[in-house]
C-alpha positions as CSV (number, residue, x, y, z in Angstrom):
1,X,53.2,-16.8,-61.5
2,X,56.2,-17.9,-63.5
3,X,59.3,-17.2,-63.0
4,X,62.8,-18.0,-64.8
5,X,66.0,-18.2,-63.5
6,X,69.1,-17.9,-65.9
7,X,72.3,-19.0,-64.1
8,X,75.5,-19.1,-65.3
9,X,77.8,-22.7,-65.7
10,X,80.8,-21.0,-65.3
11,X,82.1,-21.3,-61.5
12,X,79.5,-23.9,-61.1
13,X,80.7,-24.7,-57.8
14,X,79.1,-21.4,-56.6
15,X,76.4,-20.6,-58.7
16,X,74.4,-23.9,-58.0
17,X,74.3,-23.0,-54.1
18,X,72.9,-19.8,-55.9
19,X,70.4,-21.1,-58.5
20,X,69.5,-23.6,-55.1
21,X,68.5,-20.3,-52.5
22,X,66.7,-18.6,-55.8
23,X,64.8,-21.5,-56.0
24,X,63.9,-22.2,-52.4
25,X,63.1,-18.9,-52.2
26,X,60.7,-18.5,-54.9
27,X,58.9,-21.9,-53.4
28,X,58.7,-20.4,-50.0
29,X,57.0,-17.4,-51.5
30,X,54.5,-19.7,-53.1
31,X,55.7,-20.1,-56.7
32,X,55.3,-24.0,-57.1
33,X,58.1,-26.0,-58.5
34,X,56.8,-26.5,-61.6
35,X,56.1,-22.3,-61.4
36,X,60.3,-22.1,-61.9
37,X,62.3,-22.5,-64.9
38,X,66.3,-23.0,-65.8
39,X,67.9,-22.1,-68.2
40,X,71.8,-22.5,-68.3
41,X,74.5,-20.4,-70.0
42,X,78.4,-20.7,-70.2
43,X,79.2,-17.3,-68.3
44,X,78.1,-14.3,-66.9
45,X,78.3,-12.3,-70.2
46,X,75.6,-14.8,-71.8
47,X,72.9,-13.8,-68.8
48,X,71.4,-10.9,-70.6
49,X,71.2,-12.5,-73.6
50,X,68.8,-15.4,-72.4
51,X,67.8,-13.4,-70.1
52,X,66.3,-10.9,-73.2
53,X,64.5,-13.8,-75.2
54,X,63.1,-15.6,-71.9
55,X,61.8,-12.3,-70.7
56,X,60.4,-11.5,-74.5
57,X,58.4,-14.5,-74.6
58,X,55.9,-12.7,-72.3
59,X,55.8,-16.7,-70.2
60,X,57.4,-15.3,-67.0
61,X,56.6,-12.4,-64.4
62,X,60.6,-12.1,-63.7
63,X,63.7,-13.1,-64.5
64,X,66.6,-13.7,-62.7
65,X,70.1,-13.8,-63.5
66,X,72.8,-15.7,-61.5
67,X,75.9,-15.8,-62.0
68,X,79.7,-15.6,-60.3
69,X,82.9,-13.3,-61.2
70,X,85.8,-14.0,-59.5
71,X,88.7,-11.2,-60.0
72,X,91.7,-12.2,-62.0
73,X,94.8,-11.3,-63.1
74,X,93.4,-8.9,-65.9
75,X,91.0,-6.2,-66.9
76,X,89.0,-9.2,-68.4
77,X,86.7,-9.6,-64.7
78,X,86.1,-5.8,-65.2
79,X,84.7,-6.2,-68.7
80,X,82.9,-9.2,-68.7
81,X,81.1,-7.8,-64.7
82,X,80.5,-4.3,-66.9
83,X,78.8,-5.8,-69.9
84,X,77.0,-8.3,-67.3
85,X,75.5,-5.6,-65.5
86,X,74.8,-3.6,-68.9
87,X,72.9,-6.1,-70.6
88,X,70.6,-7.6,-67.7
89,X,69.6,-4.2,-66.9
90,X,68.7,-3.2,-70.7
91,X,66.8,-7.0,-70.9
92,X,64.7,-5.7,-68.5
93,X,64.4,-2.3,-70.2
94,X,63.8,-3.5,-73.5
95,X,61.1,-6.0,-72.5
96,X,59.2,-4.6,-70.1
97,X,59.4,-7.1,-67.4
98,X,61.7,-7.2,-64.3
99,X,65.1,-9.1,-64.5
100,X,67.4,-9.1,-61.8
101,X,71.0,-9.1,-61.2
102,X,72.4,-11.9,-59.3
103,X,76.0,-11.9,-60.1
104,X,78.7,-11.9,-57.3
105,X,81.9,-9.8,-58.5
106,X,84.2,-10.8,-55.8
107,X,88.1,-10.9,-55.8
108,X,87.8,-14.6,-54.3
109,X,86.2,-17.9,-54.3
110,X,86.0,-17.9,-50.8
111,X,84.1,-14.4,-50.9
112,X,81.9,-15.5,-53.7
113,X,81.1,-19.1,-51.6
114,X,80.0,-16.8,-48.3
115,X,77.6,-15.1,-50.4
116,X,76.3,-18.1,-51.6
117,X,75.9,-19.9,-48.3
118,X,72.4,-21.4,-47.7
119,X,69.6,-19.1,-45.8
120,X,68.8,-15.5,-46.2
121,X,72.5,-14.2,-46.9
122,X,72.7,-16.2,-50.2
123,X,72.7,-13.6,-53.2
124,X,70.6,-16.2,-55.2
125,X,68.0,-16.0,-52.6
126,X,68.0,-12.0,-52.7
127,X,68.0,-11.7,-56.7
128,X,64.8,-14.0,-56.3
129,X,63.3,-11.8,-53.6
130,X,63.8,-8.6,-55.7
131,X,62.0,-10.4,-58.6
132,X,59.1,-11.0,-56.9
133,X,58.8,-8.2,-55.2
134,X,59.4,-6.1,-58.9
135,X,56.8,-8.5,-60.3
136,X,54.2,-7.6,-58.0
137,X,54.8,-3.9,-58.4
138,X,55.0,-4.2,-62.0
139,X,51.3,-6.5,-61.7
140,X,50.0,-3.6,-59.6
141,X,51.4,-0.6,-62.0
142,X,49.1,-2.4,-64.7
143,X,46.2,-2.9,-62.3
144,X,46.1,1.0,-61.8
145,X,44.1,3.5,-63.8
146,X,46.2,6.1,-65.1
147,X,46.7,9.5,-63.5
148,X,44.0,12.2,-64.5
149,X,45.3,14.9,-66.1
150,X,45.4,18.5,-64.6
């Protein structure tokens, strides 16, 4: 099984204790190192964009998305966590294959660092989880023969 992660450079001080529990995750579940790939993106609003072509390529199982939003001073957090949310769920939509939403929206860098501490409470480490787990379903939704009709 492949997998991608997409993880935003922006607040890189958090979302590389992110991409780091997505990936230890994903190994401790059996995908193989060489199973994972990264690709980076300036911000949270350019997830679902490489999050669309990586998961069009039909190369990975799942995709997920990590990225960090730390509330400012205007609406600009509510946009940009919107269009974030938006666009990763319609990547997954559109192609057909499960991409997950690993973005902290938090009003503070110290709430966005306790969500991206190391062990199960990191958000990284979830988004992964959920990706696996969505893969699996989506492998044994295929497997199935379709319902008989009444």
């Amino acid at each position: 099984m492949r997998m991608a992660l997409v993880v935003s450079t922006y607040h890189r001080f958090i979302t590389d204790r992110l991409e780091a529990g997505a990936r230890a995750a994903l190994v401790e579940a059996g995908v193989g190192d060489d199973g994972i790939d990264t690709a980076h993106v300036p911000g949270a609003f350019e997830l679902a964009q490489a999050a669309t072509v990586l998961a069009a390529s039909d190369r990975y199982a799942a995709v997920v998305c990590l990225g960090c939003l730390i509330r400012g001073e205007t609406p600009h957090f509510d946009v940009i966590a919107q269009a974030a949310a938006n666009g990763i769920m319609q990547a997954g939509q559109l192609t057909g294959v499960p991409v997950t939403f690993g973005v902290l929206t938090t009003n503070t860098a110290d709430e966005a660092m306790a969500r991206a501490v190391e062990g199960p409470a990191n958000k990284g480490r979830e988004a992964a989880m959920a990706a696996l787990e969505m893969a699996r379903l989506y492998g044994r939704l295929a497997d199935e023969p379709p319902p008989a009709a009444s």
